[in-house]
N, C-alpha and C positions, 0 to 999 in steps of 0.2 A: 667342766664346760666353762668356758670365760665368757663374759658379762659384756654386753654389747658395745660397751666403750675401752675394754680391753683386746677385742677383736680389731676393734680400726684402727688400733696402735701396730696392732702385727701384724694386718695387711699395708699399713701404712711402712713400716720397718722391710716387709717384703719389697715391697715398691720402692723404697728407697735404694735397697742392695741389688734389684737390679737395674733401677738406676747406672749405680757406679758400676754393674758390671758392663752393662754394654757402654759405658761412656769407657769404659777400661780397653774394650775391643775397637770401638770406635780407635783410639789413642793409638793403638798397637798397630791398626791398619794403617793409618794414616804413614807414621812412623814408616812401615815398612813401604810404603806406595814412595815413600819419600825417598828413601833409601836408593828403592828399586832404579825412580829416575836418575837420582843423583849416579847412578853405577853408568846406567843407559848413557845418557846425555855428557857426563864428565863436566871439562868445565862451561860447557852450553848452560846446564844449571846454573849456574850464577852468576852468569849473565844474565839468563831470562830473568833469576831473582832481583838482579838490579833496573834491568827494565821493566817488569812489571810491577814492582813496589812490594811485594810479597813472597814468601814462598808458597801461598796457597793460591795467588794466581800464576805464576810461573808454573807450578802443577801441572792447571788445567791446561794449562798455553799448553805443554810439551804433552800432554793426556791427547791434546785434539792433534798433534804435530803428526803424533807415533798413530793414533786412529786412520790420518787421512793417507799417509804413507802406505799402511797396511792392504789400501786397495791399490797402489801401486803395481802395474807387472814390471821388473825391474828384468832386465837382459844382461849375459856378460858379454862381453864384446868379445867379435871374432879377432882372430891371427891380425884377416885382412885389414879391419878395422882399427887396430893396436898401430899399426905400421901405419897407416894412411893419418893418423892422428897423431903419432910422432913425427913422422915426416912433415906437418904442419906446424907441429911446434917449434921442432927445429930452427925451420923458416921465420918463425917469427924472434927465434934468437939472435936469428943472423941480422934481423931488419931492425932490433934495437939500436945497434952500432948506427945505423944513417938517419931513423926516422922513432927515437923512442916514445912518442906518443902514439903514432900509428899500432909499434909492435903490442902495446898495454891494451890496444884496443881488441887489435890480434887475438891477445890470450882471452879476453873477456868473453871471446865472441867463438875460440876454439870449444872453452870452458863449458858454455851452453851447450854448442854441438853433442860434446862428449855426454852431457848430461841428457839430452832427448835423444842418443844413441843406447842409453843402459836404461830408458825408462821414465825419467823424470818428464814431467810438463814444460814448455816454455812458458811461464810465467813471468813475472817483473822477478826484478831480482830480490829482496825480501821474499818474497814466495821459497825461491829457490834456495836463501840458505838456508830459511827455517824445515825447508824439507831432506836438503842435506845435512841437519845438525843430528835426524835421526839416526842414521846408519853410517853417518861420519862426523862424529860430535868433534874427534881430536883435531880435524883438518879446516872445519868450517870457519873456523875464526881465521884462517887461513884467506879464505875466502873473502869477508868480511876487511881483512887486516889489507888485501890487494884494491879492495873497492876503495875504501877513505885514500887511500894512499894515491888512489888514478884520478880521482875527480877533485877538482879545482873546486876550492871553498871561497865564502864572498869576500873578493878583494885580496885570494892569496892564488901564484900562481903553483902549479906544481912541479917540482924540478927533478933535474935528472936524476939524482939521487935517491928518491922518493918514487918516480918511474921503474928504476932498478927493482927496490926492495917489493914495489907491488909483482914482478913479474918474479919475482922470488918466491913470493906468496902463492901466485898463483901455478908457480911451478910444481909446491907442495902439494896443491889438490889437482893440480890435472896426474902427477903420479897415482893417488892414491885413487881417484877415479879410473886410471885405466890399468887400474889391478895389477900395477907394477909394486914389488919388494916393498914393504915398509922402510928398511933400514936402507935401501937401497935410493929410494927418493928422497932419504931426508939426507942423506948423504950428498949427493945430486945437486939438492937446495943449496946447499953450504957452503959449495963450491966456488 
């Protein structure tokens, strides 16, 4: 029998080992949670890492992103739908040649359509890439890359060329939203 001050050393010793065991589990989940987004998200991950100062709040950001996503009913688009949305987009290929701010507006505005056609909310836009970043982590910077590039910052105006590349951008996500070829729209973009 051990002596009452050799007992609270070994319940003490106990409590220390599991301690480290579950800070061990703790560590491991973590790790893997981390993992899991960094797979999900691509490089949306680090971005959110840079905007939100952390990787343990970048986590939570993309934890509640993929949450609120999840009650999504997300549609795939019909025949009719594919065609009536290319045939739009087309048009605004054509109207960049006479009016390229109009056609950037165009695609901004195809873009949404397409998007509350498969499901998504009309939301502001931050709304909408953070909810596209979940099931199109590769594309959404895409997204993101045609925004800066269409709106005029203080005191710069935005020129054709910068016009262009947003309507390039957003030619990447409108493929990949209306569930045309991968290789086939970045091909497409390139052009």
């Amino acid at each position: 029998m051990l002596d009452p001050n050799s007992a609270w050393i070994v319940v003490g010793l106990i409590g220390a080992v599991l301690v480290i065991i579950f800070a061990a589990i703790a560590v491991r989940r973590s790790r893997g949670r981390r993992e899991e987004l960094r797979q999900r998200f691509g490089p949306e991950y680090e971005r959110a890492v840079d905007e939100f100062g952390s990787p343990g709040r970048a986590e939570r950001e993309l934890a509640a992103r993929a949450r609120r996503v999840e009650h999504m009913h997300f549609r795939d688009l019909t025949e009719a739908d594919r065609v009536k949305f290319s045939s739009a987009w087309s048009r605004i290929q054509a109207q960049f040649v006479d009016d390229p701010v109009a056609a950037v507006a165009g695609a901004n505005d195809l873009i949404k359509q397409v998007m509350v056609a498969r499901g998504y909310p009309a939301d502001g836009f931050e709304q909408r890439a953070a909810d596209l970043s979940v099931d199109h982590p590769e594309v959404v910077q895409h997204y993101r890359a045609a925004r800066a590039l269409s709106v005029p910052s203080r005191g710069k105006q935005v020129n054709t060329e910068e016009l262009r590349q947003a309507v390039v951008h957003y030619r990447v996500l409108f493929a990949d939203l209306l569930q045309v070829a991968p290789a086939a729209s970045l091909q497409e973009a390139h052009a």
